[in-house]
C-alpha positions, 0 to 999 in steps of 0.5 A, a space after each residue: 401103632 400104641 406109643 411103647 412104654 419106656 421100662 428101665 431095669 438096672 443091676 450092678 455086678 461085682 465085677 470091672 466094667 472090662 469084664 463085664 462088657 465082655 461078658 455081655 457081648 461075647 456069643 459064647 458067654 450070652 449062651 450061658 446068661 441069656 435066660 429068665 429062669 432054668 427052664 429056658 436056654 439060649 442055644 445059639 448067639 451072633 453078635 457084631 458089634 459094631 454100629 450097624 452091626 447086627 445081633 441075634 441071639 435065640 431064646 427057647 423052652 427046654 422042652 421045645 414048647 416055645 423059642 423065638 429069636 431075639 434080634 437088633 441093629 446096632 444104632 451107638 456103641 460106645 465101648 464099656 459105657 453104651 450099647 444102643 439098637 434097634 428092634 426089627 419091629 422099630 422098638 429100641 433099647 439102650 444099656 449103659 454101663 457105669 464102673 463105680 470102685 471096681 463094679 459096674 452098674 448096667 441100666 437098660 431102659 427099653 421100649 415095651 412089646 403089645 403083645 404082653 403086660 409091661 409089668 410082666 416085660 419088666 420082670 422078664 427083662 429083669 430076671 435075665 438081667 439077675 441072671 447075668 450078674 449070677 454068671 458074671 460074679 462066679 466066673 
């Protein structure tokens, strides 16, 4: 196997890092933010966070074209500041979170798939990224 290219996207959100947290680990709330762009939706979502818990969240077109689940275990979870797993073909990805004057900056730095260009991984992983802090910051 190709070593991964390690990418980092990074957002901060207008918001407390309790708040944020929150957001970013209840199933009901992932529903709402886990897409790229409008054309997609995320209709189910399980999370049990915990170390060795594991998550699940599905991705799909809305025109039914495409969709796959988006799976880990949890390898650290350190509440309001890490979130770190493990991807069942072995990549990883860890999220930090940093509360600064009543925001709160995420970073996340995950290891690439081979199956599409990095820079366009960086995007999409970055679009959802936007797309939560829009969520988080208008409710």
């Amino acid at each position: 196997m190709a070593q991964a290219t390690r990418i980092t996207v990074e957002a901060t959100v207008n918001a407390p890092v309790a708040k944020v947290w929150e957001a970013w680990n209840t199933p009901s709330d992932i529903m709402q933010w886990n897409t790229p762009d409008p054309s997609w939706h995320s209709p189910s979502s399980e999370n049990d966070l915990r170390v060795g818990g594991k998550f699940k969240n599905r991705m799909e077109a809305k025109d039914g074209s495409f969709g796959f689940d988006f799976e880990g275990t949890y390898d650290a979870v350190e509440l309001h500041r890490e979130i770190t797993y493990t991807m069942p073909d072995g990549r990883r990805a860890t999220t930090l979170f940093a509360a600064q004057n009543g925001k709160t900056n995420i970073e996340t730095t995950f290891d690439t798939e081979t199956e599409n260009d990095p820079e366009f991984q960086k995007q999409g992983w970055q679009a959802i990224l936007n797309n939560f802090v829009k969520y988080v910051e208008s409710n």
